[in-house]
Structure formats: structure tokens, C-alpha cells
ZAZATI-279632 format. One record per residue (C-alpha): x, y, z; residue number from 1; residue in one letter. Coordinates in pm, 1 decimal. Layout:
residues N
> X | Y | Z | vexti | rose
> X | Y | Z | NUM | A
...
This chain:
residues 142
> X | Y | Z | vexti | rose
> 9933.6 | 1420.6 | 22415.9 | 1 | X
> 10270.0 | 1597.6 | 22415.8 | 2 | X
> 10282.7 | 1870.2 | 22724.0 | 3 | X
> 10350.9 | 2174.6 | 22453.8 | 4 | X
> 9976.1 | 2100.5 | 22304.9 | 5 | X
> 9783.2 | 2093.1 | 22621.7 | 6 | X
> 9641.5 | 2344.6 | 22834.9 | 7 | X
> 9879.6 | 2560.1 | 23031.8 | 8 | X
> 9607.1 | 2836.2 | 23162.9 | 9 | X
> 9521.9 | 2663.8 | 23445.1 | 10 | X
> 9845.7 | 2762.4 | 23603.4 | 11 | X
> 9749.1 | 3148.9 | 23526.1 | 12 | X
> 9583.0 | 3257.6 | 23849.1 | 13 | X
> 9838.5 | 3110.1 | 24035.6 | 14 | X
> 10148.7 | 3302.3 | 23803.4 | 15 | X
> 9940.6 | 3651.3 | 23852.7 | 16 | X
> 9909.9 | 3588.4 | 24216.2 | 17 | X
> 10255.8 | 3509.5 | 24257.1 | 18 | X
> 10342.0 | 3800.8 | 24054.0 | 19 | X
> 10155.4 | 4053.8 | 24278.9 | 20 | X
> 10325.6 | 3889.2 | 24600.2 | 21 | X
> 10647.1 | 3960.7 | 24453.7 | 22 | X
> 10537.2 | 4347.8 | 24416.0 | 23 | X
> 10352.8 | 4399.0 | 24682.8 | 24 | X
> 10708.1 | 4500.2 | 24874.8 | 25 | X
> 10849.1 | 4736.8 | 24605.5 | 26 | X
> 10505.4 | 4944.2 | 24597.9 | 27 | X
> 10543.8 | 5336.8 | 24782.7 | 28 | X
> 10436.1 | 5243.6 | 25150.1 | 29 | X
> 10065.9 | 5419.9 | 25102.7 | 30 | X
> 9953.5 | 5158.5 | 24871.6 | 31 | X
> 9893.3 | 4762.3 | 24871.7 | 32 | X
> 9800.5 | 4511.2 | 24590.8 | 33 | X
> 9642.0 | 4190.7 | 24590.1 | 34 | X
> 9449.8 | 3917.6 | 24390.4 | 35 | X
> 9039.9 | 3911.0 | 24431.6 | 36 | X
> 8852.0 | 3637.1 | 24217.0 | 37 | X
> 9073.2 | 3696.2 | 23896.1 | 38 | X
> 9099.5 | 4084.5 | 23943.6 | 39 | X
> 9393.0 | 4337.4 | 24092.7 | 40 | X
> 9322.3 | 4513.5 | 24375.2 | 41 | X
> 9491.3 | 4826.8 | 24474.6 | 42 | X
> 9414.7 | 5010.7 | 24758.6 | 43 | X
> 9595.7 | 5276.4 | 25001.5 | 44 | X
> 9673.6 | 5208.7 | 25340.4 | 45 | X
> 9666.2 | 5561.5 | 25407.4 | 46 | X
> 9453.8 | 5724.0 | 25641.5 | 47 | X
> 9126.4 | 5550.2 | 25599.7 | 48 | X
> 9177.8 | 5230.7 | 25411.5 | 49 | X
> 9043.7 | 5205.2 | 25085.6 | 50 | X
> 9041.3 | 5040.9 | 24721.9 | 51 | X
> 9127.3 | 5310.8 | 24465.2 | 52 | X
> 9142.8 | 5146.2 | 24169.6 | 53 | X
> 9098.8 | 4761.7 | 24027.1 | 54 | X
> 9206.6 | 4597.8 | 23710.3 | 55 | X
> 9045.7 | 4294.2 | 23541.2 | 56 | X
> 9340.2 | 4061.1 | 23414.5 | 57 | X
> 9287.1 | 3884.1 | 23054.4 | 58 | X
> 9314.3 | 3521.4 | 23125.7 | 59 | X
> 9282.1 | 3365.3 | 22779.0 | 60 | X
> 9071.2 | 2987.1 | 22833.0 | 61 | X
> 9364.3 | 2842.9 | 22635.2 | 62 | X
> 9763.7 | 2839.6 | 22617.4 | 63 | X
> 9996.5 | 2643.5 | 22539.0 | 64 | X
> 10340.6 | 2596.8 | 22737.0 | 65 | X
> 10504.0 | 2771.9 | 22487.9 | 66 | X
> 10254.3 | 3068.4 | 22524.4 | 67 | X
> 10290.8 | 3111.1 | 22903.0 | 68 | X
> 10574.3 | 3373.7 | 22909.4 | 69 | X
> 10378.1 | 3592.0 | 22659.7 | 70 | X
> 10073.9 | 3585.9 | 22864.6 | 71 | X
> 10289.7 | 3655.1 | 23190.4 | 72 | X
> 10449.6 | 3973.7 | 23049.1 | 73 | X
> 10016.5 | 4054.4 | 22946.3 | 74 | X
> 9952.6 | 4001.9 | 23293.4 | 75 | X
> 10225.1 | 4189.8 | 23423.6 | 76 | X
> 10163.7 | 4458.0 | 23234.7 | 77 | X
> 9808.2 | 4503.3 | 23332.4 | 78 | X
> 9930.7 | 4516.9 | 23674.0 | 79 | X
> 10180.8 | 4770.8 | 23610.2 | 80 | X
> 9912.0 | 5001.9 | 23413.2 | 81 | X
> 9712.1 | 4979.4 | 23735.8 | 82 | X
> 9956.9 | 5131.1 | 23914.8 | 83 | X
> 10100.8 | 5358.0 | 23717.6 | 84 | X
> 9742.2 | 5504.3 | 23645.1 | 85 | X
> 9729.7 | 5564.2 | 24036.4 | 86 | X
> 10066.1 | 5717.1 | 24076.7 | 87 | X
> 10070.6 | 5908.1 | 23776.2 | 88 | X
> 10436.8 | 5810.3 | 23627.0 | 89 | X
> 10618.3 | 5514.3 | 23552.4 | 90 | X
> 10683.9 | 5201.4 | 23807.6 | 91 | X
> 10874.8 | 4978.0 | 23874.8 | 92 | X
> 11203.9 | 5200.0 | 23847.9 | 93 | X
> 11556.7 | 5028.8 | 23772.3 | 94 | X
> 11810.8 | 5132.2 | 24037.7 | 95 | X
> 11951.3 | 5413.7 | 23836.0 | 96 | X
> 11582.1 | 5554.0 | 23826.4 | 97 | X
> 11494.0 | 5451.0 | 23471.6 | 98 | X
> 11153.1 | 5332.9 | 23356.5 | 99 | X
> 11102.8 | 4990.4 | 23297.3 | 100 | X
> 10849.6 | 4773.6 | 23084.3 | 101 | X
> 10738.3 | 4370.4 | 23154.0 | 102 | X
> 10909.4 | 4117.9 | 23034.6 | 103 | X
> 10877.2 | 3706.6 | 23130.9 | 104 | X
> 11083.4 | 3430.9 | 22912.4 | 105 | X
> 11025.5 | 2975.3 | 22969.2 | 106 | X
> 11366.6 | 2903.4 | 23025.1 | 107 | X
> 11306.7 | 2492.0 | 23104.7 | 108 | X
> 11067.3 | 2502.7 | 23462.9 | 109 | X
> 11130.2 | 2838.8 | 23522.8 | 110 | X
> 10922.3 | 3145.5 | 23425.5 | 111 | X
> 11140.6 | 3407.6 | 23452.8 | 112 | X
> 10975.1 | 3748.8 | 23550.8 | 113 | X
> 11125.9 | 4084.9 | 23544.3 | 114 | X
> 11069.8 | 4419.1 | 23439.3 | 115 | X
> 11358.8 | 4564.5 | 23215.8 | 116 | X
> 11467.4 | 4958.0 | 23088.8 | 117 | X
> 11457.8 | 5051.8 | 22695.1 | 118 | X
> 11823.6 | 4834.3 | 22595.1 | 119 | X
> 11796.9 | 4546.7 | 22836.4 | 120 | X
> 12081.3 | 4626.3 | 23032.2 | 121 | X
> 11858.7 | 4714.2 | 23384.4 | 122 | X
> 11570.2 | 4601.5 | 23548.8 | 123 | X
> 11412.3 | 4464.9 | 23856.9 | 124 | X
> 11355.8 | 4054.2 | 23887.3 | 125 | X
> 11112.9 | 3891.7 | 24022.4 | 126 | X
> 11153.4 | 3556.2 | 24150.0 | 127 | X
> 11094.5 | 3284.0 | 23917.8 | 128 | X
> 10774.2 | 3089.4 | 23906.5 | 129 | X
> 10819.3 | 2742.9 | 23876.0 | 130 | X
> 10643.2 | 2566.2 | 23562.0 | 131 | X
> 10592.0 | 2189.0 | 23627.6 | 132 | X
> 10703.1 | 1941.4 | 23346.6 | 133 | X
> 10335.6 | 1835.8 | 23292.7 | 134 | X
> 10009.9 | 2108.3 | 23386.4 | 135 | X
> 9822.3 | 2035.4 | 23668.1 | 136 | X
> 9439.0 | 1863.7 | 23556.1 | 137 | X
> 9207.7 | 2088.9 | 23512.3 | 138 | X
> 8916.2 | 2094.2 | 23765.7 | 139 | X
> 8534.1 | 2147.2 | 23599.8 | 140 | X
> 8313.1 | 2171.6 | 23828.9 | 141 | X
> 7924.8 | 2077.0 | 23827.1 | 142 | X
């Protein structure tokens, strides 16, 4: 079975959590993110600590390699809604203060994450998650 044709979405949970981590630092200090059983999290640290607002990710059962940056830029675009909704206006900014949207590209073993302005020409990077040549078996349990 060439590695194109086989299933790719177990490496999913993993590329959202990885995602978050990589935000977590850029978020305004009052509010945190994290990963809970296939859901975003986001919760402010202010005052009494609380969740203010979660987001179910779409994890399709099924992608192939090829398919993984599309469903990355999905994923990262959920979590960007979620916080956006909370702080009313767009995030992450580029440098120059411009709003950005998702974006994620295969480029060999590296998914390349970022969030980019309107032309291309600014954005914020994430660090790359690294795809392995082969995906990891898949685990069924019962």
C-alpha cells in the first residue's frame, strides 16, 4: 500500500495539539488554550480561573497524506474562530498589525503552519510539525 493511500488522521490530535502549544505564548496574558479529549479549551487566567468558551475540532476518520495540510489549516482555523469569538476582533496579528487567516502546506516531512495577511507577504509561523515518511498504526481498541 503506497503511504499517499493510507490513513494519515491518526496523526491529527497530535498536529492540533502541537498547534495550540505553539499559540498558547502569542495569546493576550488573561487567556490560556489547551487540548481536552479532541476539543479546545480556552479559559482566562484572570481573576478567578475559568473556561469561557470551547470549540469541538472536525477530525475527519479519514485522510490521506496529501490531505493533511488542508485539514491543518481546518483545524487551525477553528482554533482561531475560538478566539477571536472571545476577543471580539481578529488574531493572530502580523507585526505591522494586519489580520491574518490559516494557512498549512506538506512540503516533504514538514507541515508547515502559519497564519498569513490578505497578499501573502506577512504572517506569523509556527513551527513545523514533523510528518513521518510512513503513519504511525492505528490503535483499535476492544
Amino acid at each position: 500500500m503506497r503511504a499517499s493511500s493510507q490513513n494519515w488522521a491518526v496523526l491529527l490530535p497530535d498536529i492540533l495539539t502541537h498547534s495550540v502549544d505553539q499559540l498558547r505564548p502569542m495569546l493576550p496574558k488573561h487567556l490560556a488554550v489547551m487540548v481536552v479529549g479532541g476539543q479546545v479549551l480556552l479559559s482566562t487566567t484572570a481573576g478567578q480561573p475559568r473556561a469561557v468558551a470551547t470549540e469541538t475540532v472536525g477530525v475527519p476518520a479519514q485522510v490521506e497524506r496529501g490531505g493533511l495540510a488542508a485539514v491543518a489549516a481546518r483545524m487551525l482555523a477553528d482554533v482561531q474562530d475560538l478566539i477571536v469569538t472571545d476577543l471580539g476582533g481578529p488574531w493572530p496579528l502580523t507585526k505591522s498589525g494586519q489580520p491574518t487567516h490559516p494557512e498549512a502546506s506538506l512540503v516533504g516531512t514538514s507541515l508547515d503552519l502559519r497564519f498569513s495577511n490578505k497578499d501573502g507577504s506577512d504572517g506569523v509561523l509556527l513551527a513545523p510539525y514533523p510528518v513521518p515518511e510512513i503513519p504511525p498504526p492505528t490503535v483499535v481498541a476492544g
